[in-house]
Every structure is written in structure tokens, then in C-alpha cells.
C-alpha positions in Angstrom: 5.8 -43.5 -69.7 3.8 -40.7 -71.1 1.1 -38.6 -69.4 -1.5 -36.5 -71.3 -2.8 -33.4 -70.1 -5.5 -31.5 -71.8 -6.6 -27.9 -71.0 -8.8 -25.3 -73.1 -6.4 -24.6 -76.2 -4.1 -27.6 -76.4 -2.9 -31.1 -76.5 0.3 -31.0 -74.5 2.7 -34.2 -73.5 4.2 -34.4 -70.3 7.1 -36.7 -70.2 7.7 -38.9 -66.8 11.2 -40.4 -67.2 11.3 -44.3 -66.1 14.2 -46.5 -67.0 16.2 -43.6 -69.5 18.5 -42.8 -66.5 22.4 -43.0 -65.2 23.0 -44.2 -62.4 22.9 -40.7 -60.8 19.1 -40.2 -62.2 19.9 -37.7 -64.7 17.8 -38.3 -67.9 20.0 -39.7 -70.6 20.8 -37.7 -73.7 18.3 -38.8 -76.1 15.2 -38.7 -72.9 16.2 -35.0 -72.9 16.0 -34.7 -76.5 13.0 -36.4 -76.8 11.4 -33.9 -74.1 12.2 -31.4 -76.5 10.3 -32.7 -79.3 7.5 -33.5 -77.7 6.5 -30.3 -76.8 4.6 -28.7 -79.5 5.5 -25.5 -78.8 9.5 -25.6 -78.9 10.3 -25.1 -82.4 13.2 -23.5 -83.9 16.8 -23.6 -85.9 20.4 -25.2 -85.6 23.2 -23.6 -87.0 26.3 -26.0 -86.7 29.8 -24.8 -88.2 33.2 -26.7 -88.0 32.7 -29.6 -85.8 29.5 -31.4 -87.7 26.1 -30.7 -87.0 26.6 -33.1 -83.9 24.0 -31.5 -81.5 21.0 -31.6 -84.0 21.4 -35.5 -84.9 20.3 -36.1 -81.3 17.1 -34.4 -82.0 17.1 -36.6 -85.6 17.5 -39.6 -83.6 15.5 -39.1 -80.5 12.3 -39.0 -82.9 9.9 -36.7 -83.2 12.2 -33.9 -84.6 9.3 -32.7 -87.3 7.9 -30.4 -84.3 10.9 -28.9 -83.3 13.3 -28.3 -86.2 12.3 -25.8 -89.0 15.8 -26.2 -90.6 19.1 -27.5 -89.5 22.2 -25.9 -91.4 26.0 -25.9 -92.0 27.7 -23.1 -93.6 31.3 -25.4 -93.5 32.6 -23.4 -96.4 34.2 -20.1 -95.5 32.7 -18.5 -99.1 29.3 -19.6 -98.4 29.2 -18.6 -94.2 30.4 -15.2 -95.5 27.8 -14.7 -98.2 25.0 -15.7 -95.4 26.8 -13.9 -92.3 28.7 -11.3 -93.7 32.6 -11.4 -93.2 34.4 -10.6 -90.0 36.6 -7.8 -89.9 39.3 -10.0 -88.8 38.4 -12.8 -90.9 38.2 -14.8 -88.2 35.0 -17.1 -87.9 35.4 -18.8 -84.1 34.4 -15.5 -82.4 31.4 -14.2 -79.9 30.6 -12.1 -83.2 30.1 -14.7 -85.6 28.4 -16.7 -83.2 25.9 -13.4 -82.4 25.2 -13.1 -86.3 24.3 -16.4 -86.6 21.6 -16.4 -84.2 20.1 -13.0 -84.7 20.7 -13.8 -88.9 18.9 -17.1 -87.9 16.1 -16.2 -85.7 15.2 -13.1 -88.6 14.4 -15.8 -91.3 12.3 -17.7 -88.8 10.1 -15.2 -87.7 10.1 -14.2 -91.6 9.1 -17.6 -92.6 7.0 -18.9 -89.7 4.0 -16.5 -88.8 2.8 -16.1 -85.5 -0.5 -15.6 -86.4 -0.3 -19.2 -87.5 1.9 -20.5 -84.7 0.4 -18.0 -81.9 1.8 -20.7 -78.8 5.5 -21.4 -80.6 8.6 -20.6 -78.3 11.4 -19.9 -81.2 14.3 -20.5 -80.7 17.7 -20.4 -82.2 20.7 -22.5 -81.2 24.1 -22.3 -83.1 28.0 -22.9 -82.6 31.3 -22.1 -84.4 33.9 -24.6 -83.7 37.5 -25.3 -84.5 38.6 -29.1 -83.8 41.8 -30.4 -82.5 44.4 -29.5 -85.4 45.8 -32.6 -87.4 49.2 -32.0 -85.8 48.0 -32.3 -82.5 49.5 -29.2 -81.1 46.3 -27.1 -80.7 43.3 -28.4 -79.0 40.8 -26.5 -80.6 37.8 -24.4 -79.1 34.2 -22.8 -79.7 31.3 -20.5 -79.1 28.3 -21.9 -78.8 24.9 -20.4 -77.8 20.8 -19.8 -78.1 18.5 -17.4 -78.9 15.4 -18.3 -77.6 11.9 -17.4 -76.1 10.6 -18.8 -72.8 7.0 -17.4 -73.9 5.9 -16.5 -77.3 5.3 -13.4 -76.4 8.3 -12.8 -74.4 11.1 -11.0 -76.1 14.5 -13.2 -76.4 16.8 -14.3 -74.1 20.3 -15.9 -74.8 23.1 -17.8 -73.2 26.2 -17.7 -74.8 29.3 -19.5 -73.5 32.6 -20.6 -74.6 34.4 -23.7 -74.6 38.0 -25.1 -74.6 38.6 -28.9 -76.0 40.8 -31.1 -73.8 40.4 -34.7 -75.5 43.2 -35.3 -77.9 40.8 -36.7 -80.9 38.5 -34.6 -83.3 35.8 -37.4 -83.1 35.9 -37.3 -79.2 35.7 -33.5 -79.6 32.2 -33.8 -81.3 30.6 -35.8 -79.8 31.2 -34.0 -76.6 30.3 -30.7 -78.4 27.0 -32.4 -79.1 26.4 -33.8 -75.7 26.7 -30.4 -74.3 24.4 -28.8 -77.0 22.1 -30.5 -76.2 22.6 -30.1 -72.1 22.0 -26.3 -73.0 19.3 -26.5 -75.4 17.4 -28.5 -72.7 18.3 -26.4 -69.8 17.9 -23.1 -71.7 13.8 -24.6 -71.7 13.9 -26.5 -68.4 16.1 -25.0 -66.1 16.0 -21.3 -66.7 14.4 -20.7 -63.3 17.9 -22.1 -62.0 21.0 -20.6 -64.0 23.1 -21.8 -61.3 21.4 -25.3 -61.6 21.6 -25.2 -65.6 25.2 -24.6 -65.1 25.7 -27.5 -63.4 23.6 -29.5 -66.2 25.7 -28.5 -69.2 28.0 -31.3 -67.5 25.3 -34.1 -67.7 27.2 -37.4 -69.1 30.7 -35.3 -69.7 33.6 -35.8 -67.9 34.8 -32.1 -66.7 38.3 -32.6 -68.3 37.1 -33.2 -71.6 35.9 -30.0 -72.2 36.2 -26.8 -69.7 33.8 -23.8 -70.1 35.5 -20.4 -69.4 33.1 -17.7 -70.2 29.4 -17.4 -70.1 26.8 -14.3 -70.5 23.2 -14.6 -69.9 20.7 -11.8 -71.4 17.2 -11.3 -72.0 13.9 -10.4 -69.4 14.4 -14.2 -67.9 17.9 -13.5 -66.8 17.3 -9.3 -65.5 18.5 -10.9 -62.5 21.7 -12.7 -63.1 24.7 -11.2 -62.4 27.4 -12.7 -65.2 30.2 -12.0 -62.5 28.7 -14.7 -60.1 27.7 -16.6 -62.9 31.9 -16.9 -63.8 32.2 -17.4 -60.1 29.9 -21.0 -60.3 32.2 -21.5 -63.0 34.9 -22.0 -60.6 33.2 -23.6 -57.7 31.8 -26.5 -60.1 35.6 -27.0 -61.9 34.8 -25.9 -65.0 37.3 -24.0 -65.6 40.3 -22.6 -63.7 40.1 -18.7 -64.4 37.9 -15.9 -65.4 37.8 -12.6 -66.3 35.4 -10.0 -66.2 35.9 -5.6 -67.1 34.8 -2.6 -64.8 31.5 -3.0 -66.5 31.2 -6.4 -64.7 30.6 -8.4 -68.5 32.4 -11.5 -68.5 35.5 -11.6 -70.9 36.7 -13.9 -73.2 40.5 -15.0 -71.2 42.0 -15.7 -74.8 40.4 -12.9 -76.4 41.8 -10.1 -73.6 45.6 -11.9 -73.1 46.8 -13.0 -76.7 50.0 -11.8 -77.7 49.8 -9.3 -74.5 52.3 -7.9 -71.8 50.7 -8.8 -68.3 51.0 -7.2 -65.4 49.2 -9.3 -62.6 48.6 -8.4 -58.6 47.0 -10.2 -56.6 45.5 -9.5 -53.5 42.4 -10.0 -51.0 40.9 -6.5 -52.3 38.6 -6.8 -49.0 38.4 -3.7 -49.7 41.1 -2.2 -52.3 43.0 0.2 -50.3 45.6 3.2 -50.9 48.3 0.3 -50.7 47.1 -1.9 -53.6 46.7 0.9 -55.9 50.3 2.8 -55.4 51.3 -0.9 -55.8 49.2 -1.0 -59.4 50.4 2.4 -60.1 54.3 2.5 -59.5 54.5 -1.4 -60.9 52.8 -0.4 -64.0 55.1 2.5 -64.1 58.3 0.3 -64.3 56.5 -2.2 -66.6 55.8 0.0 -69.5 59.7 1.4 -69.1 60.5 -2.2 -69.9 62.0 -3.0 -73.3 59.5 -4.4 -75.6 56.5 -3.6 -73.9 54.4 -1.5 -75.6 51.6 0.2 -74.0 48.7 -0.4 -76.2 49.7 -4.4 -76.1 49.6 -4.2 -72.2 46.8 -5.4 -69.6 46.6 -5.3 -66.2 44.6 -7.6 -63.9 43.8 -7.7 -60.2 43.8 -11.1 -59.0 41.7 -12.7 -56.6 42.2 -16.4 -55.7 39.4 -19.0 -54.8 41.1 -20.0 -52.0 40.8 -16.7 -50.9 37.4 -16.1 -51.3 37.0 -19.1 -49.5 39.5 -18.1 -46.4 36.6 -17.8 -43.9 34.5 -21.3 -44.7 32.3 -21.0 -47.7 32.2 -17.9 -50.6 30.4 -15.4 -49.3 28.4 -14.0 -52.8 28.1 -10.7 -52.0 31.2 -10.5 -50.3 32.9 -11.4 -53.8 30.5 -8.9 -55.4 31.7 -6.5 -52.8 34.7 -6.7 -54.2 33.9 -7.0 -57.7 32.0 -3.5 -57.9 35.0 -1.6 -55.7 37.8 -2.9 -58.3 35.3 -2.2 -61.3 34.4 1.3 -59.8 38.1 1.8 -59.9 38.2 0.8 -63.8 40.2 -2.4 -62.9 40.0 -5.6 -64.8 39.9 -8.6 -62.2 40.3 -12.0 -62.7 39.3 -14.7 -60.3 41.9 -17.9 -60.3 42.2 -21.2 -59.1 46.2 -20.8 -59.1 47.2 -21.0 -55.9 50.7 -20.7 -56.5 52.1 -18.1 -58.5 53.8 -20.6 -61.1 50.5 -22.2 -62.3 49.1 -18.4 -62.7 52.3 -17.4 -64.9 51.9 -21.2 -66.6 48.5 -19.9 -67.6 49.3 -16.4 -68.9 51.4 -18.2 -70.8 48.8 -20.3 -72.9 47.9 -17.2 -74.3 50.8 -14.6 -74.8 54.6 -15.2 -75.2 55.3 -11.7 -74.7 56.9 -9.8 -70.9 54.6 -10.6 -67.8 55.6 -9.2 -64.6 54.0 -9.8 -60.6 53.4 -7.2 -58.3 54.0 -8.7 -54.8 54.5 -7.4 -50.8 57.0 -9.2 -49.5 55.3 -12.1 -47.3 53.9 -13.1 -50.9 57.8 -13.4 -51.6 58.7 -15.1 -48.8 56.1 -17.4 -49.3 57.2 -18.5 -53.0 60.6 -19.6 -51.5 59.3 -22.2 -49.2 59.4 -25.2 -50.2 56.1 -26.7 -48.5 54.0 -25.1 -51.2 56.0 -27.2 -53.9 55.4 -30.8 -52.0 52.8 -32.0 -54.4 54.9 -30.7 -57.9 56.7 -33.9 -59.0 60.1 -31.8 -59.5 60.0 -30.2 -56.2 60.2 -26.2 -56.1 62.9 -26.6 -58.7 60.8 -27.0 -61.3 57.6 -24.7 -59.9 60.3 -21.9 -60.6 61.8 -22.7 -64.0 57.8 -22.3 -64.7 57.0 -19.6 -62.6 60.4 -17.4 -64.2 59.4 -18.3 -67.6 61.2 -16.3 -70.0 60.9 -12.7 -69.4 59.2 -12.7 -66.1 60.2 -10.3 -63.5 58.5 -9.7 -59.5 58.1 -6.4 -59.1 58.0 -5.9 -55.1 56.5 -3.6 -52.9 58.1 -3.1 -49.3 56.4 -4.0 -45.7 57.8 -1.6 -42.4 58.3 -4.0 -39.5 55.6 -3.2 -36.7 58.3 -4.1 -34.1 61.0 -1.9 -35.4 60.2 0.6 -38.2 62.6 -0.9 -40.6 61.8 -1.2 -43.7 62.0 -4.9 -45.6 62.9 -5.1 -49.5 64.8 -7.9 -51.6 67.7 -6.6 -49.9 66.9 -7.6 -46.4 64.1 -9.7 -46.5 64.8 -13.3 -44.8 63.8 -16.5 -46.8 64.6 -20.5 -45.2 68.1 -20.9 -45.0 68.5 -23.7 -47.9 66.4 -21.5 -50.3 68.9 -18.5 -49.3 71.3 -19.6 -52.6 68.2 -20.0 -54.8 67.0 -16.8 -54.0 70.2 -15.0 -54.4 70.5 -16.5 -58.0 66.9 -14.6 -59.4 67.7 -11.5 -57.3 70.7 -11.0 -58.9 69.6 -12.1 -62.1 67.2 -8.5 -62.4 64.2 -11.2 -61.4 63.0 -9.5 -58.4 62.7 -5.5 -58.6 62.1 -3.5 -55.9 59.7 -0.8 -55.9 61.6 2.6 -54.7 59.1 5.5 -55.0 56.4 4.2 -53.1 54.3 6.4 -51.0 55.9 5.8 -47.6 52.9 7.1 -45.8 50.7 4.5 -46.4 52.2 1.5 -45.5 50.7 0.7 -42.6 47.2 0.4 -44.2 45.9 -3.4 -44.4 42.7 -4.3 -46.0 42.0 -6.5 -42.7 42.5 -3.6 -40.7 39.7 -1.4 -42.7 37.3 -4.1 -42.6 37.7 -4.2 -39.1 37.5 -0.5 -38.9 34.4 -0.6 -40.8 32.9 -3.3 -38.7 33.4 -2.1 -35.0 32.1 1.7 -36.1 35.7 3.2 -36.2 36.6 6.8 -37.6 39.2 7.3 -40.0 39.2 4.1 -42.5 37.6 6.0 -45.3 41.2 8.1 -45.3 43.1 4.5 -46.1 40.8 4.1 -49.6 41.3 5.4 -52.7 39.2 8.4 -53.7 35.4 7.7 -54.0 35.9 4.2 -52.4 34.1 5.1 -49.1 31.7 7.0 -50.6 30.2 3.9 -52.6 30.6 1.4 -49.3 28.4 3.5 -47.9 26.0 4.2 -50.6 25.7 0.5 -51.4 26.4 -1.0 -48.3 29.2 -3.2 -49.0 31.2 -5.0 -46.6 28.3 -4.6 -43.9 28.4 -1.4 -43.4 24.6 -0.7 -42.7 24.1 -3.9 -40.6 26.8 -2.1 -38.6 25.1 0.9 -38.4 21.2 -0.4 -37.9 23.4 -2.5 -34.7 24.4 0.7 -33.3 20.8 3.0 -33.9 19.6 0.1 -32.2 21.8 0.1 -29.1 
């Protein structure tokens, strides 16, 4: 049903939803469409290219499109996009760049065309994607950039959300329609649920199944989103199973996965980073010394990631936020690239890399991480046992670079050499060590082995003097500054006492 409301400058229509539902009471695709054109001051452009113009024919459909579309467009031919977008320096046209001219090129003619002296109480807005379908082979999924420009108020400067997707379903058709479904998820929650970008996130999935299409990078910008940290944003990615990694730089911006690793050496650690102590980095550092020595591994081809699992974000109960943005800023302060996975084994994290690049990867590791790869409890769910998780996990070129551990009990120190793994894994072992697989790290800084993240964080938490020496340079200094980890609560527990 409809309910009027009337006020001093305009007719507006409130739409009450009643019988347009799933069973889960989430407004069906053409009710949300239809919400959009009946508000008279939603009015903007679509910019389709290589998968249809399937989001706009919802807004056709639903009826009352007049309102809301000025102009809905398809530049399929590469001559033509290039003559009205300019042409890519890579000649590419599925990119965050093309995707970016589109919009602003978009939202320019609009505001040329429609005056706001006519239109004072229009919201413009701009909504485009780039797309490249499942290949007629079969072999390559396909994938996309898709995003709007838009206003929340007219007099608001623009905000966009920009995010990429990855195709799962094995049919271009399929592909489409689901590209269109989720169009129009975001056009309506870019209006709706603004107020919520955790909450929109979780409505671009409205009436898709997850593993037809997986999301892997998003960005908001503008004065709505001042707030929204794109880290945690990639974080909610995770948590809803939308995707299974994410990447963001030291400037904390979110970064395309495919666009950062294709045709790239990679040199992975992971860790707990709770916080990044003297240990991780000599780890980084002499690792990434023996990596570039390698043969074929050029330096300018080679990127470096600190890893940080869900699971371990999750060791205590529930992510702690700002426990992950803790972390976050400390690696980024650093100049570190981290990625957060949902590879709990090592094999599935090497299975991804190789999506993306065929070229050397390499793990840095302690050796509990080691030990823990040969047992075979972690492999109970993989159909071919731990047999086949390491003819993934040793994939081509792979090599564990690892980093020693001093006994507490004894002093002695424990390398590939000496380590112990379960007796029937003993032969297993003994065929990648002495196939160069595993590589021990020799110049390590023997003074600092006996620093533990969980034993600074403890430090930090019961008062103690002397953890700030166990950091890297300028670490402490910003705990303190920005209070990470605690640290004031700590503090303000003790002025109180």
C-alpha cells in the first residue's frame, strides 16, 4: 500500500511494503526498485558495459522509471567507450579507473544538462559497472567493478561506493542477472541504508546466494562515509562470507587482491601481530633477504604481505574492532601490506596466491607453525588426506623459509634439523627438507628470541617496564600516543589506585 505525506514544498510517497516479500521479509527486487522511482527526488544515470544493461531493466520494469532515469547507456564497443572515456593506459577496460571515469564523466553531463535551479530538491546520482563474463571456454569466470556516485542531499557534495566483484556461476546469463540483482541491492542501499554501511553490506546479498558471486574489495568516500574506516569495512567482508581474503596498504585503502598479486613473487608471514615485535620483523627482513637471492625473482615483481587469519582475530570469542585496527595501524605505520584470510591452513593460502600469479612464493614460519603443518589432524576434513593438502601447499616453486625457536627448558636452539614432527609424518618430512623445501634462516638476530607478542601485551597490560625495548623503532611511541592495545585504560586503572 501507499501512504501520502504532504509538507510545505512537496508531494512525497512513502512506500509501506505488504505482500512483495521473501520469506525472510526482505522487499523483493522490483519493491526496492519501485521505492526508488517513486521518490521524486532520486534521479540520475546508468552506465552499463560488458554484461547488459541488466541493473537498469529492473528500474524499466518496476514502473515509474520516467522520475528516476535521465539516460541509461552502454558503450559495448571498445571504439566508442574510448571516444566517450578516454583510453586506458593499459588498454584495459575492467579496472577501478575506467569505472571512476565513468561516473565522474557521467555525473559532469548531468549536472551540465539538468539545472539545479530547475530541480533545486534532486539527489543525482550516478551508478555504473564494467564487466567481463564467464569466457566461452569456460576456463575464466569473469569479474567487475561496479559502483555510484551519488548525493544523499542536493546540496551535499558526492559520495561513492565502489566495490569489486568475482563471478562464481558457470553461465554468462546466470552471471547477469546476478550482476543486476546486486545493482540494484546497492543502488537501493546507497539511498536507504547509508546510515548503516555495515547493514548495506549485508544487503548487497538480498536474494543472491553468496557463492554465486563473492565481493573482495570495497571503498566508501564522500562527507556521509568521513567515518568509515575501509579496513573494517574489508573486515565485514570476511565476517559475512563474502569473500575469503583482503588486502589493504600502509595507507589503510583497501586493495584490489588481483590487481596487487598478478604475475608476482610472494613472500607471505603470518602471524598474530598483537603487537608486531623485533621478532616478526627480523623474520620479514632476513626472509626477504633470501627471497630476492632466489633465481627468477626479481625485485620490482615481488610483494610482501603480513598475514593475519580470522581465526585469529577471533582466538579470544568475538573480533575485537579495534583490536584488529590496533593491529592494522602498527603494521601500516611500519609500511607493511597486510592481508586478512580465511585460510586456516597454509595450503589453501598458497592455493589462493596461486589464482593470481604462477611465479616463486615462499612462507616465513617459527617452527610450531611447522610442526603444525605435519600433523595430520588439520588435514581430516581434505578428501585426500594431508597428502594432497601438501602437493597443494608445495606447488611448484614454493619454499618455507623458517625462523628458529630457543627451548625455555634447555637453551637449545630448534631448526629443520632438530625439530620433532609425529613419527609417521617423520618420512614425509624428510622428503621436502631434503628437497631445498624448507630453508632455515641462519643470521637471525639471536638476541631477540625470546620476545613473544603475548608476552608484550601482557607487559603492556599489568604496567611492566621494558616491553617498548621488544618493538621495533617508533612502535611504542604510537601505542602510547594512540592508545592501542589498552594502554590508557591501564594507566587511568593505576592514577586511580
Amino acid at each position: 500500500m501507499f501512504i501520502f505525506v504532504v509538507n510545505k514544498f512537496k508531494l512525497r510517497m512513502a512506500i509501506v511494503y505488504k505482500g512483495d516479500t521473501n520469506i525472510e521479509n526482505v522487499p523483493s527486487i522490483k519493491a526496492k526498485a519501485l521505492r526508488i522511482n517513486l521518490n521524486s527526488q532520486i534521479y540520475g544515470t546508468f552506465a552499463e558495459i560488458g554484461a547488459g544493461q541488466e541493473t537498469v531493466r529492473h528500474f524499466f520494469r518496476s514502473g515509474g522509471a520516467s522520475g528516476t532515469i535521465a539516460k541509461a547507456m552502454s558503450a559495448y564497443d571498445k571504439d566508442f567507450s574510448d571516444a566517450i572515456y578516454g583510453v586506458e593506459s593499459d588498454r584495459r577496460y575492467v579496472t577501478e579507473a575506467r569505472l571512476k571515469k565513468m561516473l565522474s564523466h557521467e555525473m559532469k553531463l548531468l549536472e551540465d544538462r539538468i539545472h539545479r535551479e530547475k530541480h533545486p530538491d534532486k539527489m543525482f546520482f550516478c551508478f555504473a559497472n564494467t564487466v567481463a563474463t564467464i569466457d566461452f571456454a569456460k576456463k575464466y569466470k569473469g569479474h567487475g567493478w561496479m559502483g555510484i556516485k551519488y548525493q544523499i542531499d542536493p546540496s551535499q557534495e558526492y559520495n561513492e561506493i565502489i566495490l569489486h566483484v568475482r563471478f562464481h556461476e558457470n553461465d554468462a546469463k546466470l552471471q547477469q542477472e546476478t550482476l543486476g540483482i546486486m545493482g540494484v541491492n546497492l543502488i537501493h542501499g546507497a539511498f536507504y541504508k547509508y546510515n548503516n554501511p555495515k547493514h548495506l553490506l549485508k544487503y548487497l546479498y538480498d536474494h543472491i546466494d553468496k557463492d554465486k558471486i563473492e565481493i573482495d574489495t570495497i571503498n566508501f568516500s564522500g562527507p556521509q562515509f568521513e567515518e568509515v574506516d575501509n579496513r573494517l569495512m574489508s573486515l565485514q567482508l570476511l565476517k559475512n562470507g563474502m569473500t575469503e581474503a583482503v588486502i589493504f596498504g600502509p595507507d589503510g585503502n583497501n586493495i584490489l587482491p588481483a590487481r596487487l598479486l598478478y604475475k608476482k613473487n610472494v613472500l607471505a608471514l603470518r602471524g598474530s601481530f598483537r603487537p608486531v615485535t623485533k621478532v616478526n620483523m627480523d623474520m620479514f627482513q632476513k626472509s626477504y633477504d633470501i627471497f630476492i637471492r632466489e633465481n627468477k625473482v626479481d625485485v620490482d615483481k615481488t610483494v610482501v604481505l603480513f598475514e593475519i587469519t580470522l581465526s585469529n582475530l577471533r582466538a579470544e570469542g568475538e573480533i575485537d574492532e579495534q583490536d584488529f585496527m590496533d593491529r592494522a595501524q602498527l603494521l601500516g605505520s611500519l609500511g607493511q601490506t597486510v592481508m586478512i584470510s580465511n585460510f586456516k591452513e597454509y595450503y589453501r593460502l598458497v592455493e589462493y596466491f596461486s589464482n593470481y600469479t604462477k611465479e616463486r612464493m615462499a612462507l616465513t614460519m617459527g617452527v610450531n607453525n611447522l610442526v603444525d603443518i605435519f600433523d595430520e589432524k588439520y588435514y581430516r576434513h581434505v578428501s585426500g588426506g594431508i597428502l594432497e593438502a601438501f602437493g597443494k601447499l608445495f606447488y611448484k616453486d614454493l619454499k618455507v623459509y623458517l625462523y628458529p625457536m630457543r627451548r625455555k627448558e634447555t637453551g637449545e636452539l630448534v631448526n629443520s634439523n632438530n625439530l620433532k614432527v609425529h613419527p609417521r609424518m617423520k618420512e614425509l618430512y624428510k622428503f621436502f627438507k631434503y628437497n631445498g623445501k624448507v630453508v632455515d634462516i641462519f643470521d637471525f638476530d639471536n638476541s631477540i628470541l625470546d620476545i613473544f607478542s603475548r608476552k608484550v601485551l601482557k607487559m603492556i597490560a599489568d604496567n611492566e617496564e621494558g616491553w617498548e625495548e621488544m618493538l621495533p623503532d617508533g612502535v611504542a611511541k604510537i601505542i602510547k600516543e594512540k592508545n592501542l592495545f589498552g594502554y590508557l585504560q591501564q594507566n587511568e586503572l593505576i592514577e586511580n589506585k
